[in-house]
C-alpha positions in Angstrom: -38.5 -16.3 33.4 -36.2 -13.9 34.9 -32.9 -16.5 34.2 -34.5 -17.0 31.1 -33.9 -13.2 29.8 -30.6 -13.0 31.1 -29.5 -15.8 29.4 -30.7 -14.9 26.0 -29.1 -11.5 26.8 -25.8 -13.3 26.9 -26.4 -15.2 23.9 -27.1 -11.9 21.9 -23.9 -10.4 23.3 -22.0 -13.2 22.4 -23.5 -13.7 19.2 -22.7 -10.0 18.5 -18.9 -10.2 19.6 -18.0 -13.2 17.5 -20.0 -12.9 14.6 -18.4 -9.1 13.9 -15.1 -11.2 13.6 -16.4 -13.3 11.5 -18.6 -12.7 8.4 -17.1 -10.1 5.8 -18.8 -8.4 3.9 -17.9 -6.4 0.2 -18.1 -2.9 1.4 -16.7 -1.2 -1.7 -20.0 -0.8 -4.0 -23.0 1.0 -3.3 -21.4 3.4 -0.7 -22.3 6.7 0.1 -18.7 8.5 0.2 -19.8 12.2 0.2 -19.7 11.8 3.6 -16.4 10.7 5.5 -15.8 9.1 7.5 -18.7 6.7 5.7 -21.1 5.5 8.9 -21.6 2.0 9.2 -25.0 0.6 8.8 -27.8 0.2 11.2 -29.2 -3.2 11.7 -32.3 -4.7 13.2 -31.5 -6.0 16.9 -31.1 -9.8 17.5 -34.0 -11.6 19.2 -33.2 -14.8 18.8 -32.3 -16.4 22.4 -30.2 -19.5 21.4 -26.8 -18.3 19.8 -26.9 -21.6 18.1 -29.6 -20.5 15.8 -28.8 -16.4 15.6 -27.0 -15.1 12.7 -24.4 -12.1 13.0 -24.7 -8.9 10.4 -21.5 -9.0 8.2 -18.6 -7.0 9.4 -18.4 -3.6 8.2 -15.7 -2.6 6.2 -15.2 0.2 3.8 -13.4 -1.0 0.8 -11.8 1.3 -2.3 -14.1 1.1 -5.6 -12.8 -2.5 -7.5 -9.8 -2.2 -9.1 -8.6 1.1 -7.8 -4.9 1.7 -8.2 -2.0 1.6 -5.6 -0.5 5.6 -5.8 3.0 7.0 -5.4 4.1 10.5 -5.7 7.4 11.3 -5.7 8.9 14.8 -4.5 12.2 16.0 -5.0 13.0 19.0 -3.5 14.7 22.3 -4.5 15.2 20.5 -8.1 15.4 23.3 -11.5 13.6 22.3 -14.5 17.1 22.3 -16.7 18.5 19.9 -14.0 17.1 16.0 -14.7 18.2 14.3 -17.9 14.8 13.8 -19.0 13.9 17.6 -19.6 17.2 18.3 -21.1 19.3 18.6 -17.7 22.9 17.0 -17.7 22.1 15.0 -14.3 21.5 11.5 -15.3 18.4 10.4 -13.7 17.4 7.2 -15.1 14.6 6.5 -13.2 12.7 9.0 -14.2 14.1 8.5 -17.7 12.4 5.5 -18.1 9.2 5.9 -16.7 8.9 9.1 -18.7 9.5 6.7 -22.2 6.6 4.5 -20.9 4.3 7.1 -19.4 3.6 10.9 -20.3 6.1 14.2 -19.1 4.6 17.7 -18.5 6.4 20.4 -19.9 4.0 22.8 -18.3 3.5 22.2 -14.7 4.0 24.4 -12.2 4.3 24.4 -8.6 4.3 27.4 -5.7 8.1 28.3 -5.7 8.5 27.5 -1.9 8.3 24.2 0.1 6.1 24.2 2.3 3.3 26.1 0.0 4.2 23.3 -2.8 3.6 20.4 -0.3 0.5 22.2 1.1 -1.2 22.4 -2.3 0.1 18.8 -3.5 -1.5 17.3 -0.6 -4.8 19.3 -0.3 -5.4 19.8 -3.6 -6.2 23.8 -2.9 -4.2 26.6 -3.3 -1.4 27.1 -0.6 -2.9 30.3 1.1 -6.6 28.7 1.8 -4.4 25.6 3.4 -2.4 28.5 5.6 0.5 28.0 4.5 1.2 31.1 2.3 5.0 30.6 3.2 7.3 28.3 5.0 6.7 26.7 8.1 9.4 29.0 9.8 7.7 31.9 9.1 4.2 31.6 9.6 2.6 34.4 11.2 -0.6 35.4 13.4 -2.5 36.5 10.3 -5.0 34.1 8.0 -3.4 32.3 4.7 -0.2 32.4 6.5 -0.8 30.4 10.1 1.0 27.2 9.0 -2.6 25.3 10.5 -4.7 23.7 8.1 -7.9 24.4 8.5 -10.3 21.6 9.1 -12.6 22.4 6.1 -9.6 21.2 3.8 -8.9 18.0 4.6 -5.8 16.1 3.3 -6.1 14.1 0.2 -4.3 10.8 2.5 -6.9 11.4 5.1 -9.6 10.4 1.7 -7.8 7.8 0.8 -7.9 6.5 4.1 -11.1 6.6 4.7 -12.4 5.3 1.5 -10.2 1.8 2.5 -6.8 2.8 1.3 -3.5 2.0 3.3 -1.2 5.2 3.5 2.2 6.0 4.6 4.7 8.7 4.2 8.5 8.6 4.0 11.0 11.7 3.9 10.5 15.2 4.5 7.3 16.8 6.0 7.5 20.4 6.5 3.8 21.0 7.2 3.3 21.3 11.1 3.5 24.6 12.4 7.7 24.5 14.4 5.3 25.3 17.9 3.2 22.4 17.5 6.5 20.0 16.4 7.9 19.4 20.5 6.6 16.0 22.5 3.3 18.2 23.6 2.1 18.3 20.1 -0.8 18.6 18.9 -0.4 16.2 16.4 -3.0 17.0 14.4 -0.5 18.6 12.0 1.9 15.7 11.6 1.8 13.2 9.0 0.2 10.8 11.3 -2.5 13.4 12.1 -3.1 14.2 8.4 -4.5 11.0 7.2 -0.8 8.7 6.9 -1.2 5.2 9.1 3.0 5.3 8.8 5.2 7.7 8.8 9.0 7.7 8.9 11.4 11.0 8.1 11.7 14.5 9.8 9.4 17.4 10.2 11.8 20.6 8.9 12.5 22.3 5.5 15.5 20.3 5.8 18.1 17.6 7.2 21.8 16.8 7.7 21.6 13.8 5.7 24.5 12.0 7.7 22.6 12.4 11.0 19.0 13.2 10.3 16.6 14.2 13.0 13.6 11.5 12.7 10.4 10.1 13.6 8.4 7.0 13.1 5.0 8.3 13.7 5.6 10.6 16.6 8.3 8.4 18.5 12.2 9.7 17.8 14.2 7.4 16.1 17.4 6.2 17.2 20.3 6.3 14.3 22.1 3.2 13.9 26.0 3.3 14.4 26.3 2.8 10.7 29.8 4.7 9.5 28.1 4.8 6.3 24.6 5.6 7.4 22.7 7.9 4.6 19.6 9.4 5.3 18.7 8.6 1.3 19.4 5.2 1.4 17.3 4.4 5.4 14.3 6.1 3.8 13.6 4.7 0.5 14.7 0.9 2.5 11.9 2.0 5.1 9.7 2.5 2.3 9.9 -0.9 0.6 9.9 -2.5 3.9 6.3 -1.0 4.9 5.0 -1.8 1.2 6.5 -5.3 1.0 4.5 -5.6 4.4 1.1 -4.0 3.0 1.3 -6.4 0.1 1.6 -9.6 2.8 -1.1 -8.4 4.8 -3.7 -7.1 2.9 -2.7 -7.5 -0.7 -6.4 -6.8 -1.6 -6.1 -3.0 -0.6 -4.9 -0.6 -2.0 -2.1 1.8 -0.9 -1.3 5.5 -1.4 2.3 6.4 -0.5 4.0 9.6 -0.7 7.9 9.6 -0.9 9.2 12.9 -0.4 13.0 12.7 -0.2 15.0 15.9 1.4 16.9 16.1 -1.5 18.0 17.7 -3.2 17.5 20.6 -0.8 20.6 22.0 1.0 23.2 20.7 2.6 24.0 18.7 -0.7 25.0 15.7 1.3 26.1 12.6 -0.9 29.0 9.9 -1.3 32.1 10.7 -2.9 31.7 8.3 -5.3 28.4 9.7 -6.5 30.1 13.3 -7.2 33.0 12.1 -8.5 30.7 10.4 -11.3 30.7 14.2 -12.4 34.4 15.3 -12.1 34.9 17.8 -15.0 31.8 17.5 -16.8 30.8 21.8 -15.4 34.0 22.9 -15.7 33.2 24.7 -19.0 30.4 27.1 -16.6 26.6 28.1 -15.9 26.8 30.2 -19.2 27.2 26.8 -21.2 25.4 24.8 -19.6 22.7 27.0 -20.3 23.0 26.9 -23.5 23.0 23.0 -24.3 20.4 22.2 -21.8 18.4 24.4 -23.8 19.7 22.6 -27.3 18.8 19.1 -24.9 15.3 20.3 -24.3 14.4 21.7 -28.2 15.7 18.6 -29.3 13.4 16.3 -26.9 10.5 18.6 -27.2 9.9 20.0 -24.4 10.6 23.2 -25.3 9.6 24.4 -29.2 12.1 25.5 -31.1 13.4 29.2 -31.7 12.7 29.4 -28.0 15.9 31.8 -26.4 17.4 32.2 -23.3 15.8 34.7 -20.7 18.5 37.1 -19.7 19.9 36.4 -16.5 19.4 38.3 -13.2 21.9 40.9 -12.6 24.5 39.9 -10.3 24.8 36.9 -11.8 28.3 36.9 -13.2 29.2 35.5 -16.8 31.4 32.4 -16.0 34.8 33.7 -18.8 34.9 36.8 -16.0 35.6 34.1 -12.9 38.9 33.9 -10.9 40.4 30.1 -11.8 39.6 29.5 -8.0 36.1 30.8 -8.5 35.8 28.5 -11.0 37.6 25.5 -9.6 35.0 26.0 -6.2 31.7 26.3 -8.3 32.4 23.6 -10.7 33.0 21.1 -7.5 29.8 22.8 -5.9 27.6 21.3 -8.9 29.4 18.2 -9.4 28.2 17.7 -5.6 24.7 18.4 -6.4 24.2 16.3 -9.6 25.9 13.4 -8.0 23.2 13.7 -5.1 20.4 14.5 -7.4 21.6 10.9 -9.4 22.1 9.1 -6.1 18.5 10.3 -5.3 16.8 9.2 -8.3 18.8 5.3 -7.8 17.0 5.0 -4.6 13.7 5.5 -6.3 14.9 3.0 -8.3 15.1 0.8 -5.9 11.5 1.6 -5.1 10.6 0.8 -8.5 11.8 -2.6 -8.5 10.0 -3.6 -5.6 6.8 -2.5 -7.2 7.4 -4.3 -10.0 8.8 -7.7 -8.7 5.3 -7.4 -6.1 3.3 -7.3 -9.5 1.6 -4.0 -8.6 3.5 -1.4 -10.8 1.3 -2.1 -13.4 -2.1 -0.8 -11.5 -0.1 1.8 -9.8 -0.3 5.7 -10.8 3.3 7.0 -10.1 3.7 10.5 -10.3 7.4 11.7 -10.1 7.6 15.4 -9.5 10.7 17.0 -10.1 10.9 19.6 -7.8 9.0 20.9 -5.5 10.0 24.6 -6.8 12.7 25.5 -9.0 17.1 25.6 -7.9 17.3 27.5 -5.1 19.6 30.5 -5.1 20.0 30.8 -1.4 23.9 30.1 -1.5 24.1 33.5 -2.8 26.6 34.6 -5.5 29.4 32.3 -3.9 27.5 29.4 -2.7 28.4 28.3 0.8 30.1 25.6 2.8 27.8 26.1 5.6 24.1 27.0 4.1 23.4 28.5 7.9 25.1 31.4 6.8 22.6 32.4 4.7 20.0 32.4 7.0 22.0 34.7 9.5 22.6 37.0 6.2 26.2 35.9 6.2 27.8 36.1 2.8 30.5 33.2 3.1 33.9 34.1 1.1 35.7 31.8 -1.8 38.4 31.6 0.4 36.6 30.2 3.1 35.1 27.4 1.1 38.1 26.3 -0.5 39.3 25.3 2.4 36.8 22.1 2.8 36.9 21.6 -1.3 38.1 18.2 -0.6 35.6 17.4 1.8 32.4 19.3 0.0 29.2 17.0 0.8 31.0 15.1 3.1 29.7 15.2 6.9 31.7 17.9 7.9 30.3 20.3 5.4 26.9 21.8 5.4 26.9 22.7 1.5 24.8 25.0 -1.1 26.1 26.0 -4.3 25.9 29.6 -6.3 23.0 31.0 -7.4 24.2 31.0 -10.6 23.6 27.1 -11.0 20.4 27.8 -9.4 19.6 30.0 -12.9 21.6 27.6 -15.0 19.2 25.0 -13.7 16.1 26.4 -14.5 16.9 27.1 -17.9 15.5 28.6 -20.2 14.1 30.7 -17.3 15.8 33.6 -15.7 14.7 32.8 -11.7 14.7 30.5 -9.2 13.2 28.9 -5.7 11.3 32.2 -3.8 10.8 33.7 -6.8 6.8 32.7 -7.6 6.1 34.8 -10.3 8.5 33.8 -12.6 8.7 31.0 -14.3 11.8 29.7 -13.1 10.9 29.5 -9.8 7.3 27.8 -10.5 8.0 25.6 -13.3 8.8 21.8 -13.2 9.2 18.7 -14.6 6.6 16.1 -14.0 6.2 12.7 -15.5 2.8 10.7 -14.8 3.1 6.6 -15.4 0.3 4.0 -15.2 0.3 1.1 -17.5 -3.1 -0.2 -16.9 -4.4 3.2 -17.8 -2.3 5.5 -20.0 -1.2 4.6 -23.3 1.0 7.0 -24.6 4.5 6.1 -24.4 6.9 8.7 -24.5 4.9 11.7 -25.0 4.9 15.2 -24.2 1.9 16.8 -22.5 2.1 21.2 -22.6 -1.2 22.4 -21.3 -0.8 24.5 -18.0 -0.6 22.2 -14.8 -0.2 22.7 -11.7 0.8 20.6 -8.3 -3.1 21.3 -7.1 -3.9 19.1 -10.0 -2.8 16.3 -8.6 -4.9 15.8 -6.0 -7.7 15.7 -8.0 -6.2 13.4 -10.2 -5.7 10.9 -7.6 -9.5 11.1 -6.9 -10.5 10.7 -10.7 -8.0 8.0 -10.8 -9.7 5.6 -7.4 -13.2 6.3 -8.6 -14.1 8.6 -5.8 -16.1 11.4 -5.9 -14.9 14.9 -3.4 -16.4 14.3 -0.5 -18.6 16.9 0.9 -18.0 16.8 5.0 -15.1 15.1 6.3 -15.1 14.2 9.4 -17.7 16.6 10.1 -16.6 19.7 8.5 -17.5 20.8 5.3 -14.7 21.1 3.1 -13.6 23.8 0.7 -13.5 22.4 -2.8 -10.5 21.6 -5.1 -8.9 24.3 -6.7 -7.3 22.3 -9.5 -8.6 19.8 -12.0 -7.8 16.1 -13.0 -5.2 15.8 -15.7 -6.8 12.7 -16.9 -7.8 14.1 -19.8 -4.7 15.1 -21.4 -3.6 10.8 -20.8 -4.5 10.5 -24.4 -5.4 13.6 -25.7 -2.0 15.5 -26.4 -3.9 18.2 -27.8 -6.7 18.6 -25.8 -8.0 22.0 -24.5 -6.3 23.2 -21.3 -9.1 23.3 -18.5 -6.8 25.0 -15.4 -6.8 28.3 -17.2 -6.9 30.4 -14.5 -3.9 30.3 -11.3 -2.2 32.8 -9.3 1.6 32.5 -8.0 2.7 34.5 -4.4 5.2 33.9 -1.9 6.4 36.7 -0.2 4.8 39.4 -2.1 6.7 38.3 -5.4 3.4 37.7 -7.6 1.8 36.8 -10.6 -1.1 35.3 -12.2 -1.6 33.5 -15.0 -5.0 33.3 -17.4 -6.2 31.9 -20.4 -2.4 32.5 -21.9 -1.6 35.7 -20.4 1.0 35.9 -17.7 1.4 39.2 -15.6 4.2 39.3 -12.5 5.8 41.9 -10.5 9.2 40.7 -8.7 9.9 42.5 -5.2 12.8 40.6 -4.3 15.2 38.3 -5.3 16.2 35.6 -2.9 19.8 37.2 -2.8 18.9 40.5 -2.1 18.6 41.5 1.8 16.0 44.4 1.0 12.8 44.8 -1.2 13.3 46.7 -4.4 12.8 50.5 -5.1 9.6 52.1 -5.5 7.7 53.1 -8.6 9.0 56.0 -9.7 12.2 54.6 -9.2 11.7 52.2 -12.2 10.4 49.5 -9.4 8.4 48.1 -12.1 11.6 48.1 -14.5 10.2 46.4 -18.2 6.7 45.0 -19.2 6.3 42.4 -22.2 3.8 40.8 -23.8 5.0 37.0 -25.1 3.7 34.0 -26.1 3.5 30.8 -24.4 6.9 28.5 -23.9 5.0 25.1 -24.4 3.5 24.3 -27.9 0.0 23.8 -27.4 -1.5 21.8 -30.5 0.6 18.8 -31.8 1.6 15.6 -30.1 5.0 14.8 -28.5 5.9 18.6 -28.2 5.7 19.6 -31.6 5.1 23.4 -32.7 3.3 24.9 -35.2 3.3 28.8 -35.9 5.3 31.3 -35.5 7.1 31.9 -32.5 5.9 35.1 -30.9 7.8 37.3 -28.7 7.7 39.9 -26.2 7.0 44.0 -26.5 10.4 45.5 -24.9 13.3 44.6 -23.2 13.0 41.7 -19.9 14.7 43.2 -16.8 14.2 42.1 -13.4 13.2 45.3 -12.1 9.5 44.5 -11.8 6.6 43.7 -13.7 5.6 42.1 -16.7 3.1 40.6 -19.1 3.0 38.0 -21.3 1.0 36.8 -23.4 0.6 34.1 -26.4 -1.0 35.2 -30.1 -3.3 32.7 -29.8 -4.7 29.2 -28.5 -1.9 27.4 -31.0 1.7 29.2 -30.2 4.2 29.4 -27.9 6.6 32.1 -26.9 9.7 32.2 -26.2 11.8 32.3 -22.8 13.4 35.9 -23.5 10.6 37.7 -25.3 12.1 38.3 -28.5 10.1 38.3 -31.3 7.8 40.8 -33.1 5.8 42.8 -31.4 1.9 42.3 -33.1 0.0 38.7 -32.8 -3.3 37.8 -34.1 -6.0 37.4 -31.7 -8.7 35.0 -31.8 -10.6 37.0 -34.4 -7.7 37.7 -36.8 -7.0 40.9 -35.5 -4.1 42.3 -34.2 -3.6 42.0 -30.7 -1.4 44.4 -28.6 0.3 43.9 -25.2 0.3 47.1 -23.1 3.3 48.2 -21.2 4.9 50.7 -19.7 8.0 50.9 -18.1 10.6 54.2 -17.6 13.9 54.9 -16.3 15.0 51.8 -14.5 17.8 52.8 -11.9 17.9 49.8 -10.1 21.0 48.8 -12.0 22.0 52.1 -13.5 20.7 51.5 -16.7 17.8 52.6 -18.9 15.3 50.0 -19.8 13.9 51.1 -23.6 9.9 51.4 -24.1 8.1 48.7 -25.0 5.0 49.6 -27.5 1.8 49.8 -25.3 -0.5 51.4 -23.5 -0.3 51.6 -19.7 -1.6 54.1 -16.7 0.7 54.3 -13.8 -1.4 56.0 -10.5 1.0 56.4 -7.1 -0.2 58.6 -4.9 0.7 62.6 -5.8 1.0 61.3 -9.6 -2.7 60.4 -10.7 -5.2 61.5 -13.6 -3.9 61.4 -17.2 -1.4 62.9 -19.4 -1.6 66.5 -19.0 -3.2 67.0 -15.6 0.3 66.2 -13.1 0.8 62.8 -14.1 4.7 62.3 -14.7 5.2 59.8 -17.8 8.4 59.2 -20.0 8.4 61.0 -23.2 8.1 58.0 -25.5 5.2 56.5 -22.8 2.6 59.4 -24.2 3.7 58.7 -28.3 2.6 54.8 -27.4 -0.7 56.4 -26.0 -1.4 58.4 -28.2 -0.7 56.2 -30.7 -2.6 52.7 -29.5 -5.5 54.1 -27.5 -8.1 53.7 -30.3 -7.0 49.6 -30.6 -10.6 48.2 -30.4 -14.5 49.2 -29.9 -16.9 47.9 -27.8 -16.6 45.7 -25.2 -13.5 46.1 -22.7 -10.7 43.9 -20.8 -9.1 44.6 -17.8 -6.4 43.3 -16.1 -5.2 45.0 -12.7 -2.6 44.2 -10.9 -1.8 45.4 -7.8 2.4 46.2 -6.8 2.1 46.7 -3.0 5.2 47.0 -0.5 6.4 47.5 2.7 6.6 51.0 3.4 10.2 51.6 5.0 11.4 53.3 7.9 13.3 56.8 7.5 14.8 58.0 10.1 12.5 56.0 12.6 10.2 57.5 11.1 7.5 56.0 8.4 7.0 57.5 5.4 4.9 56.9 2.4 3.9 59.3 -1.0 5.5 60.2 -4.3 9.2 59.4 -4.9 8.7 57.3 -1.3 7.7 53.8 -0.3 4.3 54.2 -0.2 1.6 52.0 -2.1 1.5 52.2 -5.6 -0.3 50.1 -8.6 -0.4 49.3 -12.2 -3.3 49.2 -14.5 -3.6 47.1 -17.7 -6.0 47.9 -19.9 -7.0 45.7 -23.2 -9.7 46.8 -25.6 -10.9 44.6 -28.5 -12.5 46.1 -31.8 
């Protein structure tokens, strides 16, 4: 009896072993995926002694829903809006080109304005501060929103892909593990490998020498080949079609998510001479003009509507006829560079392309090509930079200096950035740039959704407000998954943007993310419902935060309407186009705001200053700004109605409160705008408070704390 028992013990065990490799079962339907990792299923033991006669449960396997789509996102880093052909730029990128003329391009979309925030919020689908990672990597502090650790309550969107039966890798740049966690003792929780990607192959920094990259596959160093003509470009994008030309072999039936994040076109602008030579004299005419045709390019392909103007650029920026002929021979070779490496970039997702589409899967694949990951970076400063190090150490490098390696620029024994005025030229129409989150220029790109099976529209121009934690959910909507609840058992924070799915092939349907905020490092602003306020502390050339309040630290306020047309197809406008109360300056803060659901605005506020609100009533923006002696100069009033408090200067006109002349005519003048029910908008302007003589201090006329209060009443 005893042998007997044993022996049928074996046979279950047996039994067990084999027939788990054996018997597949569809695992896709009927799952419970609020909960991931999704358990496997119990089943009822095996009694049956003689293996001959037991039968094995099916294999359990978790499979994507039927007919979910293969995904790509495409990054590009440190890319302006005004740069790419397809939204007006002068570099040809016809990759994106043509996936733009069979799928749908965003006119609207905005990102973070830094890297690593950007990636955060693409890849989480929440807003950079609840992943902690408020800033870069580099900086990331003790204090929460800003740790560079993700918490485990917002779980990656690969890591959901993953466990709902997709295949995922990741090629390129990374930029997402805190630098302390980065060394051979990890943890590794943080790298790609750790966040939901099976494969990964690129480097972990904000940035790479492209002719000698520091890389990893998974977390094992990678040896460069003794390839003279080695590009870090070109080994990526070849690793990428490898591992999906794999994927497709093994398990063709799966699905795949892949995320191609290229480390251009991020400083040092590193590309073959051929590529920039592609571009030899076609910026030698300046940032000025190219300003002004990319904007012509754009009006004329819709992405902007027309009668939209130029935004003023930053002081310091110089106007290109005031340039020293070697000033202007260095810069024009600087962007000549950087288009020929933003072209050679887009070629090898080309490549990428192709392989999708000679595999037969581009059709059921959503590709998502962002352009940018924030707008052109000005961190070359006013001269650019043959060694982009310098700027980091606060090292202004001369014209002189650079001129030296002109024939070598983006070769390997430069280290190149251009000036920050091509950074503004490309983000045109907008003023800013990379760092600067709460303008426009530094948050807005181009982005260009295509999927064949699934979208329609060919061509078409989408202009309700986007934004990179969009995406995300997208992707979800997309597979046919829901959000899961717990992941691998934590409860996670939900999504903070929505699925553009709806605007596939609705051009004009209602905007549904109406409500974001913009920060990275203290340079804020938030946009709702149409209105737009932002304060600007610092501008990514400037070695020190701004003067305080009573200094003109807020510098102009204006109301505006919306850039993107809101309520025809293919970028078309209708209305009037609305304009801003007062002058734009850079000083500080502003708001903007569009007359109603159906305008635009345009980029430098011009325009009259009265709108009609929702009920056919006049709407006002209120604003205040005064003396602004940032720059010397006085900014004029715009018509409005603001309160300033700070400190010593608080309570109304006429009990101590300090306000410009023509400030208390607008008060008097606009207070009675509407009855009943009221609006506010606050908006806080905090700063450092500085040291004086080793000594803090903080109160009227000084750095202390200060804020701004909007106030809108209705009748």
């Amino acid at each position: 009896m005893t042998k007997a028992k044993n022996t049928g013990r074996i046979a279950v065990a047996i039994a067990l072993g084999l027939g788990l490799a054996g018997n597949v079962g569809a695992q896709g339907a009927g799952l419970d995926r609020a909960v991931l990792p999704i358990p496997a299923p119990t089943h009822p033991p095996i009694e049956t002694l003689d293996v001959r006669n037991a039968k094995a449960p099916p294999r359990f396997e978790v499979k994507a829903p039927k007919d979910a789509p293969n995904v790509v996102i495409v990054l590009i880093d440190d890319m302006g809006f005004a740069h790419p052909s397809t939204f007006g730029g002068a570099i040809a990128m016809p990759t994106l080109d043509r996936l733009a003329r069979t799928g749908v391009r965003y006119s609207n979309f905005h990102v973070t304005a830094l890297c690593s925030p950007t990636r955060a919020a693409l890849l989480t689908g929440r807003n950079h501060h609840t992943s902690n990672t408020g800033a870069v990597q580099d900086v990331a502090t003790a204090f929460p929103g800003n740790t560079g650790v993700r918490p485990a309550s917002v779980a990656p969107l690969a890591e959901m892909l993953r466990l709902n039966g997709y295949n995922t890798a990741a090629f390129g740049k990374w930029h997402l593990t805190p630098l302390w966690e980065t060394s051979i003792s990890g943890p590794y929780t943080t790298w790609p490998t750790g966040s939901g990607f099976e494969k990964f192959y690129g480097f972990l920094g904000g940035e790479t020498n492209q002719w000698a990259p520091l890389l990893y596959d998974g977390v094992a160093r990678v040896e460069l080949p003794g390839d003279p003509n080695y590009h870090f470009m070109t080994d990526m994008t070849n690793q990428a079609i490898a591992w999906v030309r794999f994927q497709q072999t093994m398990t063709p039936d799966r699905p795949f998510f892949m995320y191609f994040a290229p480390g251009s076109t991020h400083a040092p602008h590193h590309v073959p001479r051929e590529w920039a030579d592609k571009y030899k004299g076609k910026f030698d005419e300046g940032w000025d003009k190219y300003r002004e045709q990319a904007l012509a390019r754009q009006i004329k392909l819709g992405v902007v509507p027309p009668g939209t103007k130029l935004a003023p650029k930053p002081a310091g920026i110089k106007d290109w006829d005031t340039l020293t002929a070697d000033e202007k021979r260095l810069f024009a070779r600087q962007m000549e560079v950087f288009a020929g490496f933003a072209e050679q970039t887009d070629y090898e997702i080309g490549r990428l392309v192709k392989t999708l589409e000679d595999l037969g899967v581009m059709g059921n694949t959503l590709f998502v090509y962002i352009a940018g990951d924030n707008g052109a970076s000005a961190e070359g400063g006013f001269t650019g930079t043959v060694n982009e190090m310098t700027y980091f150490n606060g090292v202004q490098d001369t014209v002189a200096n650079q001129l030296k390696s002109l024939d070598k620029w983006g070769g390997p024994e430069t280290y190149p950035h251009f000036a920050a005025g091509w950074a503004v030229a490309g983000n045109a129409p907008f003023a800013w740039t990379k760092q600067v989150g709460s303008d426009y220029g530094g948050s807005t790109n181009g982005l260009v959704v295509h999927w064949p099976k699934r979208i329609k529209a060919k061509g078409e121009v989408r202009a309700q407000f986007t934004h990179v934690t969009d995406i995300a959910p997208t992707v979800l909507e997309a597979a046919k998954l829901p959000f899961p609840a717990s992941v691998n058992g934590t409860a996670q924070k939900p999504f903070a943007g929505v699925s553009l799915a709806f605007t596939f092939d609705d051009a004009a349907a209602k905007e549904r993310h109406t409500t974001q905020y913009f920060e990275i490092a203290g340079n804020r602003g938030i946009y709702h419902q149409g209105w737009f306020a932002r304060t600007i502390h610092r501008a990514p050339w400037e070695q020190r935060p701004r003067a305080p309040l009573d200094r003109g630290y807020l510098g102009a306020l204006r109301h505006a309407q919306r850039l993107q047309p809101r309520d025809r197809p293919g970028g078309e406008a209708s209305g009037e186009a609305e304009g801003a109360a007062g002058a734009l300056h850079e000083g500080g803060g502003e708001v903007r705001r569009p007359a109603d659901r159906r305008s635009q605005h345009r980029a430098d506020g011009s325009g009259p200053r009265r709108a009609p609100g929702p009920d056919g009533r006049a709407h006002h923006a209120h604003a205040l700004s005064g003396h602004d002696r940032h720059d010397g100069e006085h900014v004029p009033q715009p018509e409005g109605a603001l309160q300033d408090h700070h400190r010593g200067n608080r309570g109304p006109a006429g009990r101590g409160q300090r306000r410009h002349p023509r400030a208390r005519r607008t008060l008097r003048r606009l207070e009675p705008l509407h009855e009943g029910r009221q609006a506010r908008l606050r908006v806080q302007l905090g700063r450092p408070r500085a040291l004086h003589g080793g000594r803090r201090r903080a109160g009227p006329g000084r750095q202390g704390d200060h804020q701004a209060r909007f106030r809108l009443r209705r009748r």
